[in-house]
N, C-alpha and C positions, 0 to 999 in steps of 0.2 A: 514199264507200264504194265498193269495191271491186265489180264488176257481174257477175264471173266466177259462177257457178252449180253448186254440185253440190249433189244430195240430200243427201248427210250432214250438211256443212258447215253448209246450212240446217238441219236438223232440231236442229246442237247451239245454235244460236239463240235465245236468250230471245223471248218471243210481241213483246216493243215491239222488238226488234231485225229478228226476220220483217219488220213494218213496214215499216220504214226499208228493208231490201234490196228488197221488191216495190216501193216508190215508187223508187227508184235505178233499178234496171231499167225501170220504165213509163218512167221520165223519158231512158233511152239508147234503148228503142224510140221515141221518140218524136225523140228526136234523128235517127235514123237515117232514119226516116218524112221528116224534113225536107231531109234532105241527100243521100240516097238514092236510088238511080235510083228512074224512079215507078213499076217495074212492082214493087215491093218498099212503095211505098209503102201501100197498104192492108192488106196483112200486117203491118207491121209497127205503124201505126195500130190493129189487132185486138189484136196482141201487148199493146202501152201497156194496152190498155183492160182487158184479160183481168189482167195485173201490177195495175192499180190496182184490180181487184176483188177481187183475193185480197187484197191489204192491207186495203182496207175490212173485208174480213169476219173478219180475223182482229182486228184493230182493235176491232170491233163483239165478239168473244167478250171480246177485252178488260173490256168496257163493262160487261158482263153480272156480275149480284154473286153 
């Protein structure tokens, strides 16, 4: 998946699709966190963590009947 970001793009997005792009993103922040100079690295480890929570929670509306 594609990791580029814009408002709209996401909003035309089915909610299991939302998903998928905040994990893709946590998972390039987190790439970067690793290969990244270190003074980038904690920001970008918040980044990761911040992306895999909005998937959870959209995730979790998912869930919901």
């Amino acid at each position: 998946m594609e990791t580029r970001f814009t408002a709209e793009e996401f909003l035309r997005l089915t909610p299991e699709e939302r998903v998928q792009k905040c994990r893709a993103m946590a998972a390039e922040a987190e790439k970067l966190a690793a290969s990244g100079p270190s003074k980038m690295k904690t920001a970008c480890l918040d980044l990761a963590k911040q992306w895999a929570t909005l998937a959870d929670e959209i995730a979790s509306e998912l869930a919901r009947p």
